[in-house]
C-alpha positions as CSV (number, residue, x, y, z in Angstrom):
1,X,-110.4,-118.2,19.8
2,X,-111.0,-118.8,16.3
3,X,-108.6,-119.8,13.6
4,X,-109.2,-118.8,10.2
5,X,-108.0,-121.2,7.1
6,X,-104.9,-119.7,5.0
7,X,-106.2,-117.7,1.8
8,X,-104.5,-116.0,-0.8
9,X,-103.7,-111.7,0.1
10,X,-104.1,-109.3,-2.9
11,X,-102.9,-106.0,-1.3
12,X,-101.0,-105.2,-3.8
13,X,-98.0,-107.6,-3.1
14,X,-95.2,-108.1,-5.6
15,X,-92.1,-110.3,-5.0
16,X,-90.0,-107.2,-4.7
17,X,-89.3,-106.0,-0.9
18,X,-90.5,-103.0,-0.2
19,X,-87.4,-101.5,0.5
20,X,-87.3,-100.5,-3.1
21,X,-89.7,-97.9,-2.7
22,X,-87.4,-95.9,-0.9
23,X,-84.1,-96.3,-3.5
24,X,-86.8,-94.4,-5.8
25,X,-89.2,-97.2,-7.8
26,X,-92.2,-96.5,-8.8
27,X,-94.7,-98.6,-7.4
28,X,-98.4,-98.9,-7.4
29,X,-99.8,-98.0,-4.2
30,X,-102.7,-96.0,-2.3
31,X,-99.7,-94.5,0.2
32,X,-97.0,-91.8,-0.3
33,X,-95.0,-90.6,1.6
34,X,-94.8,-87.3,4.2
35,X,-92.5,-85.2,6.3
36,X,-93.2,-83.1,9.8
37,X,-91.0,-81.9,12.1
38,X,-91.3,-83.2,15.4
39,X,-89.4,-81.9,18.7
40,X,-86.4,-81.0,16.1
41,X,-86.5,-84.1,14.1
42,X,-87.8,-84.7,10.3
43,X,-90.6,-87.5,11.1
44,X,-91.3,-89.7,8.0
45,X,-94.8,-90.9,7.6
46,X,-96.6,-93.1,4.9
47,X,-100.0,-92.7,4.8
48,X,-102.9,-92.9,2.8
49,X,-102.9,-90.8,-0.6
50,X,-106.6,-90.1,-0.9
51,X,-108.0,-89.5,3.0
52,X,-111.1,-91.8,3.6
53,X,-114.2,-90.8,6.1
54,X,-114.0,-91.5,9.7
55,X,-111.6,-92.2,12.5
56,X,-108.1,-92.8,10.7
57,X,-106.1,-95.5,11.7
58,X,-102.3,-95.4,13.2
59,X,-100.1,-98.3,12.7
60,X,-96.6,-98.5,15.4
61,X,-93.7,-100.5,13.9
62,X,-91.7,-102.7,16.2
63,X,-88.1,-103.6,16.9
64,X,-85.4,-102.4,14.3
65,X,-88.1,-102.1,11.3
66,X,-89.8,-99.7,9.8
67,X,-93.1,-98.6,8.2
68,X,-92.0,-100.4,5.5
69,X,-93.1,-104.0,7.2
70,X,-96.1,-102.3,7.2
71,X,-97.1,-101.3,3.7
72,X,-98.6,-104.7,3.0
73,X,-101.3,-104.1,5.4
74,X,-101.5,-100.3,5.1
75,X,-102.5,-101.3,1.3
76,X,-105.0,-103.4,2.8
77,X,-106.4,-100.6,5.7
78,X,-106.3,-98.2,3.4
79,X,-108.9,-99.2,0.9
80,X,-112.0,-98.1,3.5
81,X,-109.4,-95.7,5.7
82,X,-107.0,-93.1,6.4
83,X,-104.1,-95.0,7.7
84,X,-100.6,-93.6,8.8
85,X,-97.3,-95.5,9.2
86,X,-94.7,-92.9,10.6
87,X,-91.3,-94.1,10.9
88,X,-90.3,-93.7,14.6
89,X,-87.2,-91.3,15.9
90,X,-84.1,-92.9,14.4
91,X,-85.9,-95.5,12.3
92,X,-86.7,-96.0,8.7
93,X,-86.5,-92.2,6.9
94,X,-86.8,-90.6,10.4
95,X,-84.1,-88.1,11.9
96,X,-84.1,-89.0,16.0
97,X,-81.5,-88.5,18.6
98,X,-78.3,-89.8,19.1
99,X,-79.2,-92.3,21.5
100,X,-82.1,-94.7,21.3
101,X,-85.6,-93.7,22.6
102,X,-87.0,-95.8,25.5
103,X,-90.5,-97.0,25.6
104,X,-92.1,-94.4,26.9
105,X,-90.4,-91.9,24.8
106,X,-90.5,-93.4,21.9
107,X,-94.7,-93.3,23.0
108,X,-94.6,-89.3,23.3
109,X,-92.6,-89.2,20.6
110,X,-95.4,-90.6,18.6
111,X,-98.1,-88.4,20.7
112,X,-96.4,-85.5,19.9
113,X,-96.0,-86.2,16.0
114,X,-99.9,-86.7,16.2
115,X,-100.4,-83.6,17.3
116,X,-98.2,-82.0,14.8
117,X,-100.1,-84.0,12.0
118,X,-103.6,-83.0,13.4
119,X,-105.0,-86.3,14.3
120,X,-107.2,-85.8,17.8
121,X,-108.3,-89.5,17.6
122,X,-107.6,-92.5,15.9
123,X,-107.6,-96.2,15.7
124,X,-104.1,-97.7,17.2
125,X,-102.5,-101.1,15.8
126,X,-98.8,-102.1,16.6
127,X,-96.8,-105.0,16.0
128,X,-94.2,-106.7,18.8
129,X,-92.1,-104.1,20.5
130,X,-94.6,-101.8,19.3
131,X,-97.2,-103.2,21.2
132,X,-95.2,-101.9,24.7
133,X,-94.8,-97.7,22.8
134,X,-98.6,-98.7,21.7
135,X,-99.9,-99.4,25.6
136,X,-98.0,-96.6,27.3
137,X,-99.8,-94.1,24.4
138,X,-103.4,-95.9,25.1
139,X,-102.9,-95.1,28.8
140,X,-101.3,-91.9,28.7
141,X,-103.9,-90.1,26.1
142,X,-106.9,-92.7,26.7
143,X,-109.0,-90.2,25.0
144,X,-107.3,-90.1,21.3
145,X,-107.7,-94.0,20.9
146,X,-110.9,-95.6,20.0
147,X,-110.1,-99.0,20.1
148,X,-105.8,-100.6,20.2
149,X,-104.6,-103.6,18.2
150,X,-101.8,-105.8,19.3
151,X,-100.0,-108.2,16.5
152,X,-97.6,-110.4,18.4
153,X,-97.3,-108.5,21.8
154,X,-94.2,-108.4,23.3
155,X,-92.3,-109.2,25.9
156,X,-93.6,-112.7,26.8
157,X,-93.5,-112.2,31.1
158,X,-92.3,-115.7,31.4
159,X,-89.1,-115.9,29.1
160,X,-88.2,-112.4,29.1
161,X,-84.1,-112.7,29.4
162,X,-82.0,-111.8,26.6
163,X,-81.0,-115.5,25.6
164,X,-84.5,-117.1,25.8
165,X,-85.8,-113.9,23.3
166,X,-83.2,-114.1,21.0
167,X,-83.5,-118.2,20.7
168,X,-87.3,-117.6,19.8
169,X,-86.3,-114.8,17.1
170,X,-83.5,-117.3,15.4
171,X,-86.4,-120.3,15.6
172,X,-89.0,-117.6,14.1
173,X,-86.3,-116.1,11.6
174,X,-86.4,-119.1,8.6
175,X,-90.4,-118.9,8.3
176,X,-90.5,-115.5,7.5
177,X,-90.5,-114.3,3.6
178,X,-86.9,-113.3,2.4
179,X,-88.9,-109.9,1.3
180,X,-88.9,-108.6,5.0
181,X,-85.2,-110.0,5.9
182,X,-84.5,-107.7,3.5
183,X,-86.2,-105.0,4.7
184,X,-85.1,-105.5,7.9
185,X,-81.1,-105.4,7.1
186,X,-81.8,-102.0,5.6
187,X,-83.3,-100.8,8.3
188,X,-80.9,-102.0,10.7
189,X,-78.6,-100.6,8.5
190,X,-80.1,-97.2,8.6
191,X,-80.4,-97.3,12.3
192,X,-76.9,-98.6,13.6
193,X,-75.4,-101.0,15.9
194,X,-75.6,-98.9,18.8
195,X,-79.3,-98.0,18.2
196,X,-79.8,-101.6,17.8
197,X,-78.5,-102.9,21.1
198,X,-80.3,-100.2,22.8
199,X,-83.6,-100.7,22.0
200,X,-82.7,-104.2,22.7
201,X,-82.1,-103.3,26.1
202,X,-84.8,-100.8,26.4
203,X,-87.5,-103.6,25.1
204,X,-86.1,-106.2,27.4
205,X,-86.6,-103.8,30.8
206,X,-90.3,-102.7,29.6
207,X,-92.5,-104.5,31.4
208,X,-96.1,-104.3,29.3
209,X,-98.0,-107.0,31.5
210,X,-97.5,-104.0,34.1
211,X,-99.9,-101.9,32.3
212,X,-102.3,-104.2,30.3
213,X,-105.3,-103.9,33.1
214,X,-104.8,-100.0,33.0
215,X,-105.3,-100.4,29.0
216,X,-109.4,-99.4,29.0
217,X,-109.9,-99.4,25.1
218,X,-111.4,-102.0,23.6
219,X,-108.2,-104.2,22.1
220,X,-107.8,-106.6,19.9
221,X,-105.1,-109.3,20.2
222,X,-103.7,-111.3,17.1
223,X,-101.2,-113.9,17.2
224,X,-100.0,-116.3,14.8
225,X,-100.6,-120.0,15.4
226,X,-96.7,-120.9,14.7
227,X,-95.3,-117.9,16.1
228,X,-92.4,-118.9,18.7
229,X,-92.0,-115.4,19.9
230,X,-95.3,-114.8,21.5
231,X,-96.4,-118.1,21.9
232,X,-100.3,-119.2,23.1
233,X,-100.0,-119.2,26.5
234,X,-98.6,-115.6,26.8
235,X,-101.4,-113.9,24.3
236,X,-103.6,-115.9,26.5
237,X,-102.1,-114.1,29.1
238,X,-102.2,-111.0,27.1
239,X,-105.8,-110.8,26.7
240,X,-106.6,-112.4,30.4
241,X,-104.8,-109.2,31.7
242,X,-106.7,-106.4,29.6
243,X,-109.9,-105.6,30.9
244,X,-111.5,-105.4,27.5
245,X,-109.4,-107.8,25.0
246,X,-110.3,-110.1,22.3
247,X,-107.9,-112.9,21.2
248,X,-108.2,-114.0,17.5
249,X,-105.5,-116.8,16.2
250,X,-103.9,-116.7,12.3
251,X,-102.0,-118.7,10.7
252,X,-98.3,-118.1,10.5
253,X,-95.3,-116.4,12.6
254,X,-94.5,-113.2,14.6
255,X,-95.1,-111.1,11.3
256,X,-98.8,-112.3,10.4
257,X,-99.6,-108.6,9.5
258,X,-96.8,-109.2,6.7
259,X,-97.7,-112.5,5.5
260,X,-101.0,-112.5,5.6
261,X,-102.1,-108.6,5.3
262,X,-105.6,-109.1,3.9
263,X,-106.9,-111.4,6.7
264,X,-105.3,-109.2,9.0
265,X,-107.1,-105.9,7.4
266,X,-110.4,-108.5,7.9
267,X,-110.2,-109.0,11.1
268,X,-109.3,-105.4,12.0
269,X,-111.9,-104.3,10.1
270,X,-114.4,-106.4,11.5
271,X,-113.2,-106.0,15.3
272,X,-113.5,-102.2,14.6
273,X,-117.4,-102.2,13.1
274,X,-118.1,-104.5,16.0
275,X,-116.2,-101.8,18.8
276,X,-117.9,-99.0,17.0
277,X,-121.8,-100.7,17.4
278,X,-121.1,-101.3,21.0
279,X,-120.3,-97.7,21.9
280,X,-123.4,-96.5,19.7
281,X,-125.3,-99.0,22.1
282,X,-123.8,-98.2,24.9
């Protein structure tokens, strides 16, 4: 485990949240914005304006957010490849059901709107409750991920009631930049109380240390050195469990993707060159 010094990000951060792309601002930015429909719904994606070479990459939000959490380190990605960011059913700018997704549907939710978008392969990386829709796609369609990322995994096996979660989230809440607070309330407005305490409930019941060892891509684990939520001895855990997993340490919170995109794009980056030789060797 190696933990890299703080540096300044450049990914094209201003101290505006990025919420304010979607009430119409013009911002500078590599992404823009696109529509499918999916199984009925109108799926909202950002991706990458101009498409790079190679295997594009897929980024799952987690709980009550959006891709909008995510355009920080899309900016990043997106410099050297195709990167998408949909919204999932009943988040962000997506249309969904009535009631909340589970896991695994939320996870052939997002299989199906790959194969409406045309992308047979791709790179996977997902942040905290996307981690558990991440795993369930990296088993179920092994063959259209070349390697899976997992920001801040959750839910940590050994604290995983309600209370214990939500006491890590209030102790994790203060340290992160007012920008994605903000970003957050609109996206919990957008989804609804209801929506809200479901996925709640939904993440709670998952049980992603369950399906880790079936998870046979190579996969990358990152977890912020501060970060009470997924705390060291459950990434530890994390990676133990996964028969091919890598553990690299940041600093920061649960949201090191946010606050720290351009390390994060480094590391991805570099764990992705490294998957890519092996498999050439192999």
């Amino acid at each position: 485990m190696i933990t890299l010094p703080s540096k300044p990000d450049t990914c094209r951060r201003t101290f505006l949240p990025e919420l304010v792309r979607d009430w119409g601002w013009k911002v500078p930015s590599l992404l823009e914005s696109d529509y499918l429909s999916v199984n009925g719904w109108r799926i909202h994606c950002r991706r990458t304006r101009i498409k790079q070479p190679g295997v594009p990459i897929i980024l799952v939000h987690g709980l009550v957010i959006s891709s909008l959490y995510f355009v920080p380190l899309a900016e990043c990605l997106s410099r050297h490849s195709t990167v998408y960011v949909p919204d999932q059913p009943g988040f962000g700018l997506s249309e969904g059901p009535a009631r909340a997704l589970d896991v695994p549907e939320m996870a052939r939710a997002l299989l199906d709107w790959m194969d409406a978008a045309k992308i047979p392969e791709c790179h996977l990386i997902a942040n905290s409750l996307g981690c558990q829709i991440a795993s369930v796609m990296a088993i179920e369609a092994p063959e259209r991920f070349r390697t899976v990322t997992l920001i801040g995994p959750t839910v940590d096996a050994n604290a995983p009631g309600f209370w214990s979660q939500t006491a890590r989230i209030f102790w994790d809440a203060p340290h992160e930049p007012p920008q994605l607070w903000m970003n957050h309330a609109q996206d919990q407005w957008r989804a609804g109380c209801r929506r809200i305490w479901a996925m709640i409930f939904h993440m709670l019941r998952d049980r992603i240390e369950e399906r880790l060892p079936r998870v046979k891509q190579p996969t990358f684990v990152l977890h912020g050195d501060r970060d009470p939520t997924v705390p060291e001895r459950w990434v530890r855990q994390v990676v133990e469990l996964l028969p091919h997993g890598r553990l690299r340490t940041l600093p920061g919170w649960h949201c090191v993707h946010y606050t720290h995109p351009e390390l994060t794009a480094e590391m991805i980056r570099e764990f992705i060159a490294s998957s890519d030789k092996t498999e050439v060797k192999a």
